[in-house]
N, C-alpha and C positions, 0 to 999 in steps of 0.2 A: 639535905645538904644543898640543896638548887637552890631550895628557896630563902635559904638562910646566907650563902655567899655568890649564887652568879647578880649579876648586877641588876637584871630583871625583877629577882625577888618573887617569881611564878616558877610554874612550870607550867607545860606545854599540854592541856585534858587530854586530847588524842594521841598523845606518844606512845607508845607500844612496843618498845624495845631499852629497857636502862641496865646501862654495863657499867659495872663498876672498877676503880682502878684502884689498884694495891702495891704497896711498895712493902717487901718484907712483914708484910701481913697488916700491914695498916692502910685503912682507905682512907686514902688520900685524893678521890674525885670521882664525878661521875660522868657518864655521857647518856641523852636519852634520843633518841630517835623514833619520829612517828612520820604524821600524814603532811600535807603540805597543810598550809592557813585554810588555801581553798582546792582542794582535792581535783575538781573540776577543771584544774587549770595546768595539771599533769600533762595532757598530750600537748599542749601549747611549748611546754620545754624541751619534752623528747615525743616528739610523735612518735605514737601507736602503743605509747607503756602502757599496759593493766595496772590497776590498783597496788597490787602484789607486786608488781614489779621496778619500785623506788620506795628510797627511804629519806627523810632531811633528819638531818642532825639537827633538834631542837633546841639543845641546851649542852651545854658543855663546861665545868669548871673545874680547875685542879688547884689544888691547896700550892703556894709561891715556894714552899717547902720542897715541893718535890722537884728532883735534876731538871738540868737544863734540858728542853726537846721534847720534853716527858708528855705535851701535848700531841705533836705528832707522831711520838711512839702510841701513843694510845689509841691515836685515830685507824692507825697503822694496823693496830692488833685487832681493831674492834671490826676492820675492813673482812679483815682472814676469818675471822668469828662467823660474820653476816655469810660472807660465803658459804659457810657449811651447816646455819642455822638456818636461813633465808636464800636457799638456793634462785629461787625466782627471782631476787633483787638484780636490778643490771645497773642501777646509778642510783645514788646519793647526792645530795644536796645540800649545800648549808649556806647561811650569810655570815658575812663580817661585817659587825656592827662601828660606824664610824664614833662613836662613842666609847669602845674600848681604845682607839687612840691604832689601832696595830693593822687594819686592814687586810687583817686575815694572812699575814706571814703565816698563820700555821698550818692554812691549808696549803700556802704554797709548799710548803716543807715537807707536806705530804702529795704534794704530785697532783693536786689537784687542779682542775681549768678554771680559768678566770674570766666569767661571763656579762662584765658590765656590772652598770651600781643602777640602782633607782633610790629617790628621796622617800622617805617614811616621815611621815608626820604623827607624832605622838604630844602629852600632855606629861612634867612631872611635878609631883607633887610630896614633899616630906622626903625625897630622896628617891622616891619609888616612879617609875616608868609605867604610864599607860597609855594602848594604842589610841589614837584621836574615834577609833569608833566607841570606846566606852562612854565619852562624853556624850554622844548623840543616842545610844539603843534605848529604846522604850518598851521590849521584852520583860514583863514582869519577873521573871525566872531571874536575870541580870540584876534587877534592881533590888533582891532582898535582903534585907538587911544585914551588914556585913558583907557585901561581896565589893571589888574592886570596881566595877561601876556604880554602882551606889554612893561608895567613898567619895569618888572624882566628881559626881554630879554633885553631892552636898556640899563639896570643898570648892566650886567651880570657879569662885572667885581669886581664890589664894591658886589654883594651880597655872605652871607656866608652859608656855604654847615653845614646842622646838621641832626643828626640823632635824634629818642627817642621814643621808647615806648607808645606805646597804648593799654589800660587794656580793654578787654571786658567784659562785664557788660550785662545781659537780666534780664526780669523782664518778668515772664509768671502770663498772665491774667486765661489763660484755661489751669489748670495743666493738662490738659490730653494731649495734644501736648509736653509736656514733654521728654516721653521717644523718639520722634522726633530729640530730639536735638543732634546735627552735634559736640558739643563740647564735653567736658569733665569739669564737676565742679572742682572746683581747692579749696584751701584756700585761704581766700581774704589778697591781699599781704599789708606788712603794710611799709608804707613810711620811708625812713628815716628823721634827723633833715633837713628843706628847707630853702634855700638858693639862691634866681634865678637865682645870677651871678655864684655861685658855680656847680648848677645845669646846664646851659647854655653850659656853660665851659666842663662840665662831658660831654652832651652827641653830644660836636662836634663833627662831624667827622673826623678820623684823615686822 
């Protein structure tokens, strides 16, 4: 389902947690949640967390079928979940990608802090999204045939260089790890009117 409708077109190899959503007995989306990109950089956001003790919501997508909100009812439910599957977890994590156009209104709607953006520079190519480090790894494992760095390297000419924004987002289970936090609450920034090709366009790199 991820790899066939979120926009990425992957999914995440170290996620370890996929909840699925059902409306009247039909799945209509999934959620997956695993480790950070770089695990090592966990106490940097919330000092002193253990490994066990966060989770980022890797991937996210719900069929446009399903009611309105139906995103942060899910995130909603899948919170109540974690607590009683993953007692250990004290916070969650996710980004909003400036490429969905929406800047993450769903975590706002689920109560979540809004902790700054940083730029991500990636490569697309045929439709498909890959991080700017696929083009450089020289990891033979990476490069064999059929994998998504191998694609982007033989294609290097046809693919296009973009930059864009990533909103971060936490969601603390244990407020008491709070004052912990590496970040700064922000006000939750509000999008403008979206556009994809408008948007695409805005944040090439020049």
């Amino acid at each position: 389902m991820i790899k066939t409708n979120h926009y990425s077109k992957t999914i995440v190899n170290n996620s370890t947690l996929h909840l699925g959503v059902f409306i009247e007995g039909r799945w209509v989306g999934t959620l997956q949640f695993g480790y950070l990109k770089n695990p090592r950089t966990m106490g940097r956001i919330v000092a002193g967390t253990e490994v066990d003790e966060y989770l980022e919501l890797n991937r996210m997508w719900l069929d446009d079928a399903a009611p309105r909100n139906s995103e942060s009812r899910a995130i909603s439910h899948a919170i109540r979940l974690i607590k009683v599957i993953r007692p250990r977890v004290k916070w969650i994590q996710s980004f909003a990608d400036e490429r969905c156009g929406r800047w993450g209104v769903v975590y706002q709607a689920a109560n979540f802090l809004y902790c700054g953006s940083h730029v991500s520079r990636f490569y697309e190519l045929d439709g498909a999204f890959y991080h700017e480090q696929q083009m450089t790894v020289k990891d033979p494992k990476y490069l064999n045939p059929g994998t998504r760095a191998r694609h982007l390297q033989d294609n290097r000419e046809r693919a296009i260089k973009r930059s864009c924004r990533q909103f971060r987002y936490l969601y603390f289970i244990d407020k008491g790890v709070l004052p912990n936090l590496g970040f700064k609450v922000q006000p939750y920034p509000k999008p403008p009117d979206y556009n994809r090709e408008e948007a695409l366009e805005r944040i090439s790199a020049k």
